[in-house]
C-alpha positions, 0 to 999 in steps of 0.5 A: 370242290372244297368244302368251303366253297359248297358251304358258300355255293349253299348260302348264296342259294338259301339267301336267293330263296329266303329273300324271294320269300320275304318279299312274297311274305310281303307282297301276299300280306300287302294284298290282305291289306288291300281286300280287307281296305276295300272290304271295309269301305265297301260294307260302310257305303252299304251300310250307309245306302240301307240307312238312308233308303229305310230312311227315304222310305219311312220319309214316304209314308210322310210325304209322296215325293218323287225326288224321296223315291228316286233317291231311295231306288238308286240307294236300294240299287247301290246297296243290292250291287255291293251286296252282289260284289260281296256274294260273287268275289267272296272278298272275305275268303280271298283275304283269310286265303291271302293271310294264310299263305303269308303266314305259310311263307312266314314259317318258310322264311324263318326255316331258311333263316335256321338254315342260313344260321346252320351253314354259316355254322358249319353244323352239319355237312354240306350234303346234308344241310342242302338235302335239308334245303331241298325238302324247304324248296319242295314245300315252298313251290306247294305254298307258291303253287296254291297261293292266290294271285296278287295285284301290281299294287300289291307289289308297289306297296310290298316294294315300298313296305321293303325298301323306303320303310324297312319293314323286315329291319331292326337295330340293335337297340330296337331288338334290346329292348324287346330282350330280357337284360341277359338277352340283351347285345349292349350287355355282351 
C-alpha cells in the first residue's frame, strides 16, 4: 500500500470519529440544557407553591376557610412532591455530569481536529499519527463508557442545533472579525 493511501485510509477514519464526536458533544450539551430547562421551571412552581401556601396559611389565622385549607394542602402537596423530584433524580449532579462529559468530548474533537490537521500535513508518518489516533480512540470510548445516558429529545435538539442551525460552522468572515488584523484571512 502506498504512503498516500495510508495518509487517506487514516483520514477518513479520523474524520468518522471526529464527526461521532461532534455530534456527541452536542447531543450531551443539548441534554444539560434540557435538565437544567426543567430544573428551573420546576424550582419556580415551587417556589411559587411555598408562597401561596404560607400565603393560604397566614390567610387562616384571618379567616376559617375551608376552600383556604384545601388550597393551601394541595399546594403544600406540590411543593413536598417537587421537593421530593429534586432529592431522588439529583437533577443538578445529572447536569454538572452532563456538562463535563461535553466538555470531555470537546477537548477530543479538538485532538482529532490537531490530527486531521497533522495528516493532511504529511507531518509525521502514517504509523506514527495513527498510533497517535489510537491513544485519542482509547480515551474516547473511557469518556463514552462514563457518559450519562441522553434522551431522544436530546438527539432531535442536537440534530437540529447541527444540521438546520449550523451550530459548529463559521464563514470567513465571522471568524475575521473575531481575529486580530494579522490574523485575519481577507488580509492574505
Amino acid at each position: 500500500m502506498s504512503g498516500l493511501d495510508e495518509y487517506l485510509i487514516l483520514e477518513d477514519n479520523v474524520r468518522h470519529s471526529y464527526m461521532g464526536v461532534v455530534w456527541s458533544h452536542k447531543i450531551q450539551e443539548k441534554q444539560a440544557d434540557i435538565l437544567a430547562t426543567k430544573y428551573r421551571i420546576l424550582e419556580i412552581v415551587r417556589v411559587v407553591c411555598t408562597s401561596l401556601t404560607s400565603a393560604g396559611l397566614v390567610s387562616l389565622i384571618f379567616t376559617d376557610g375551608l376552600l383556604v385549607k384545601i388550597f393551601a394542602t394541595i399546594l403544600s402537596c406540590i411543593s413536598t412532591i417537587i421537593s421530593i423530584l429534586f432529592q431522588s433524580f439529583n437533577t443538578q449532579t445529572s447536569i454538572i455530569s452532563h456538562k463535563k462529559s461535553g466538555n470531555d468530548l470537546l477537548a477530543i474533537r479538538e485532538r482529532l481536529r490537531i490530527l486531521l490537521l497533522k495528516i493532511k500535513q504529511r507531518s509525521r508518518s502514517a504509523t506514527e499519527l495513527t498510533e497517535t489516533y489510537e491513544q485519542i480512540i482509547k480515551e474516547l470510548s473511557k469518556i463514552y463508557s462514563e457518559a450519562p445516558q441522553t434522551t431522544d429529545k436530546a438527539v432531535k435538539k442536537a440534530s437540529i442545533s447541527l444540521n438546520i442551525k449550523r451550530d459548529n460552522e463559521f464563514s470567513d468572515a465571522e471568524i475575521d472579525a473575531n481575529l486580530p488584523k494579522s490574523l485575519k484571512r481577507s488580509q492574505l
